[in-house]
N, C-alpha and C positions, 0 to 999 in steps of 0.2 A: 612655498614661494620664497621663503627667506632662507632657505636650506641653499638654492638655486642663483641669490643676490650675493656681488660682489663689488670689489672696487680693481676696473685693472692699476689704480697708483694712490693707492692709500696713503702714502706718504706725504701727498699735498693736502689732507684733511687735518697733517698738524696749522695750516697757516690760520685753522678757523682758533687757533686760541688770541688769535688779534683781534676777533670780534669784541669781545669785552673792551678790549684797549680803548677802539674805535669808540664802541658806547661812551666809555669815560672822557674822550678827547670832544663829540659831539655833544655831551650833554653836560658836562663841569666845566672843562679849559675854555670851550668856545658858546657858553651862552651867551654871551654880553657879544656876538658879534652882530647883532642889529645896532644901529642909530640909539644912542639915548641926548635926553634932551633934560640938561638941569633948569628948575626953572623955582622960583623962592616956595610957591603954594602948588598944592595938586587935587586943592580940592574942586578947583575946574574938571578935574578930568576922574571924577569921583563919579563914573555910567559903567553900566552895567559890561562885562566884556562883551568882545564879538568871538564870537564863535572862529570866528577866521582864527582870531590867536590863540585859540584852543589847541586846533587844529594843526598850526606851525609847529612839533616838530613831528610830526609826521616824515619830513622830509628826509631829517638824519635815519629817522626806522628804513627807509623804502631804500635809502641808500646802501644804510648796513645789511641788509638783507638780500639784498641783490649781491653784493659784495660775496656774503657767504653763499649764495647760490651758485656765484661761481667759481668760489674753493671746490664747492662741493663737484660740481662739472669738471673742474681739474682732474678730481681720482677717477673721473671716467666710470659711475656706477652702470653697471650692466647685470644681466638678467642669463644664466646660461643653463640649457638645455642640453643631456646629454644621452645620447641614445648610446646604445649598447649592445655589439655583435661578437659574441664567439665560436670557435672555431678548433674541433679539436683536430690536432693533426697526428696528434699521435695513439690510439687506441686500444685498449688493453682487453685482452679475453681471459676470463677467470673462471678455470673451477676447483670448487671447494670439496675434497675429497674429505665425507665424514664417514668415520667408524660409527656403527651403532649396536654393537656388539650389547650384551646382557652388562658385563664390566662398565659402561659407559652412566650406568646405573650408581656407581660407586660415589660415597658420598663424602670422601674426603674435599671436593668441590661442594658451594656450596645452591641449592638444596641438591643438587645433584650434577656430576659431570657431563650429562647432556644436557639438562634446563641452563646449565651455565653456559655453554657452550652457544645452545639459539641466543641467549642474548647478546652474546658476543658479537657472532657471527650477524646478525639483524642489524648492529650498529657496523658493523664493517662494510656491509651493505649499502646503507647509507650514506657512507662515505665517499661513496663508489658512483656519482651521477651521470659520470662519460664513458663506462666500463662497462661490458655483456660480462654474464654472470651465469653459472649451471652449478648445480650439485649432482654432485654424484657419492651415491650409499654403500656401506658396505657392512658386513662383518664375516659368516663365513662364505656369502657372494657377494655380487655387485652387481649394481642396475644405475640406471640415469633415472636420477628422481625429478628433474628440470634439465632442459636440451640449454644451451648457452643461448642468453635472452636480453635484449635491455630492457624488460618490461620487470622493475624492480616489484612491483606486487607482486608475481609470482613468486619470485624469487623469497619474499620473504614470508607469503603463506607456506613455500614449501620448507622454511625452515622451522613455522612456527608449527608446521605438522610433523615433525620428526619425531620418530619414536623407536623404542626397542622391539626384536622380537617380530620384525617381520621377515627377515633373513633366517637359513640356518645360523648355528651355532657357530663359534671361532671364530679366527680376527684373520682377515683374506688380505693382505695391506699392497702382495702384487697384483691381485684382482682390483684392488682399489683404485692402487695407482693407473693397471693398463684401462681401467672403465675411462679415466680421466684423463687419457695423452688419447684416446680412442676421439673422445668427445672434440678434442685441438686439434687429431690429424689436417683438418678440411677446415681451418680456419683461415681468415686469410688479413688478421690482426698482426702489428711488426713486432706485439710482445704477446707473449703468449704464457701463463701462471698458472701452476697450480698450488691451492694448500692445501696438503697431507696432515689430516690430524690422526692419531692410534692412541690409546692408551694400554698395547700390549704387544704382543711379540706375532709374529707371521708365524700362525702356526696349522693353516687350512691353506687351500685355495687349488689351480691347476696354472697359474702363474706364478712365476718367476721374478720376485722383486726387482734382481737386477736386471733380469729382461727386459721390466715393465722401463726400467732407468734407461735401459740402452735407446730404447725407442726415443724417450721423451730427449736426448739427448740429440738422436737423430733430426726431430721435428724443431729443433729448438726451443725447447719447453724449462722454464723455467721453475724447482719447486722447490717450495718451500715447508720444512718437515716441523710438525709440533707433537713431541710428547707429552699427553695427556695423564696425569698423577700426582699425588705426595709422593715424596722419598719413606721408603719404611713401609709403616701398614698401613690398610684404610678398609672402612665397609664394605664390605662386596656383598651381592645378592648371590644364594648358594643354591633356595631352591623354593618353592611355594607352599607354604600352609592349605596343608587337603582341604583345611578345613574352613578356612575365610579367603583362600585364593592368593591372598597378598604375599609379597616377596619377604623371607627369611634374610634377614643380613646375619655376617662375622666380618671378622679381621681378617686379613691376608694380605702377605705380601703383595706392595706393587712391583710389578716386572714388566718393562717397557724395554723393546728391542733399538737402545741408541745409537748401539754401533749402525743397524741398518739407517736408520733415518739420516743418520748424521753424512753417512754413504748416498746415499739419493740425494743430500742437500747440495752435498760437497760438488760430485759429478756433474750436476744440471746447475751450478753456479748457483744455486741457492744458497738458505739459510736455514740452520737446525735450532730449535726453542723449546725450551723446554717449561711447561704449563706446571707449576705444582699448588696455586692456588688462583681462585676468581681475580685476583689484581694484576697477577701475572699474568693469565692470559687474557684479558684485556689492553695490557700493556702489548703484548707482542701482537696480536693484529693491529693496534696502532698504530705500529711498528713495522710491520708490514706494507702497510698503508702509507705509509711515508717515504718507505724504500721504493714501492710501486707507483710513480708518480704519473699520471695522463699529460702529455704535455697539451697546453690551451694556448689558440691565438686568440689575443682579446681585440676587437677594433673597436674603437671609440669616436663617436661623431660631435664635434660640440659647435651647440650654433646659440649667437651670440646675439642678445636683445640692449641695444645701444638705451641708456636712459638720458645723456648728458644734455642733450641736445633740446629736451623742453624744458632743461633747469636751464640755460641758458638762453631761453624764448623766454621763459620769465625773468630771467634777469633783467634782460632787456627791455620788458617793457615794465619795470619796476623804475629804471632808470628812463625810462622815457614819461612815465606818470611823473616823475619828481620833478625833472625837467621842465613840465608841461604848467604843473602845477607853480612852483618855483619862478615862472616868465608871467602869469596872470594871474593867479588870485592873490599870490603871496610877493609879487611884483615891487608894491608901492609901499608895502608891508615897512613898518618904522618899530 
């Protein structure tokens, strides 16, 4: 409720530091404004008080108080209530084109270049509350692992289920991309993104990277390319232990194809980024996400709860008590 309390003229709540003043001028300057009477002895008048002259000064309180109730009605306190409608008008369809190649296993990210990657990718998601969302998979093919959706659970079970090794082998990156200008053709969004992640070179597929560009160029597609790597070496998985199953790592060169990427970013008005550790590519979907912005109509309704109006009913009859009291009981009062 107090979140909600306001003054429309707070400015007239300085006039309440005259209350004090008032205090002082009713209760020191002007006591002796009654009748006094010198007379040589008083011990005639040596009885017990009345109550009446207890009582008297009551009057200067009722007065001052009233007084400040109606500074306080001057700021006009009110009560306001605000309802709250938005409205996106501008609407973005997004899909997220991952590699999931065996390489994506490399653990120069950390604990690994795909675990990092879903976390990323899950807070970018996030991000995303006015936006349809799809993934699409790849390494040496591609499939649609989620159709473009606003239903954000999906989307993020399907990230948080990504894994290697259910594709053939090799990195398909014009497969990738045409799964994902495929997904946009028949959208009917005025922005329309995709992000291209790899962490290697187009070295499989039956598409044509640049093909996959010309298209996305045609529909209006907007993408955005990130290589995925350190610069130099990093762990790679080479091949499996016969014997406990688990993936054999070495060293090896990273080799990410940036001239292509940087070509697909450039062409479709996009942006090239280059991933070489967890801060970095969580900075660049950020970054992304900044750049891709949904535009929102907000409407705002505020309705407004008048309070001044029983501070000044009681003023009123604060000063009508004082009044009342002031003309009879305290009348003849000496």
């Amino acid at each position: 409720m107090l979140r909600n309390f306001e003054f429309l003229h707070p400015q007239f709540l300085w006039l309440l530091v005259l209350i004090p003043l008032l205090a002082v001028w009713y209760f020191l300057i002007r006591k002796n404004d009654s009748a006094t009477l010198l007379v040589s002895s008083t011990k005639g008048f040596l009885t017990k008080p009345s109550i009446i002259v207890k009582l008297k000064p009551i009057l200067p309180v009722l007065r001052i108080v009233s007084i400040a109730l109606l500074i306080i009605a001057l700021a006009r306190p009110r009560i306001v209530s605000v309802s709250q409608h938005t409205k996106t008008n501008k609407g973005i369809d997004i899909v997220m084109a991952i590699d999931v190649s065996a390489s994506m296993l490399a653990r120069d990210l950390k604990p690994n270049r795909l675990e990092a990657l879903k976390k990323v990718a899950a807070q970018f998601v996030n991000q995303r509350p006015n936006d349809r969302i799809g993934i699409v998979v790849y390494a040496g093919e591609s499939f649609t692992q989620t159709p473009i959706t606003s239903d954000k659970r999906i989307v993020q079970k399907t990230i948080s289920e990504l894994n290697w090794g259910e594709l053939d082998g090799g990195t398909a990156i014009g497969m990738g991309l045409g799964s994902a200008v495929n997904r946009l053709k028949d959208s009917k969004a005025k922005s329309k993104v995709i992000i291209l992640l790899t962490d290697g070179v187009n070295n499989t597929g039956f598409v044509d990277p640049k093909t996959a560009t010309e298209l996305a160029i045609g529909l209006g597609i907007k993408v955005y390319t990130i290589g995925l790597g350190t610069n130099g070496m990093a762990s790679f998985p080479y091949a499996k232990d016969p014997r406990t199953g688990q993936l054999l790592f070495r060293n090896s060169p990273v080799e990410i194809d940036e001239a292509l990427l940087k070509y697909i970013a450039k062409e479709t008005s996009g942006k090239y980024f280059r991933a070489t550790d967890n801060t970095k590519l969580k900075a660049i979907y950020n970054e992304i996400n900044k750049l891709e912005k949904t535009e929102i109509e907000e409407f705002k309704y505020y309705n407004y709860q008048e309070d001044y109006r029983i501070l000044v009913l009681l003023a009123g009859l604060l000063i009508f008590i004082e009044m009342l009291l002031k003309h009879t009981i305290f009348k003849s009062f000496i």
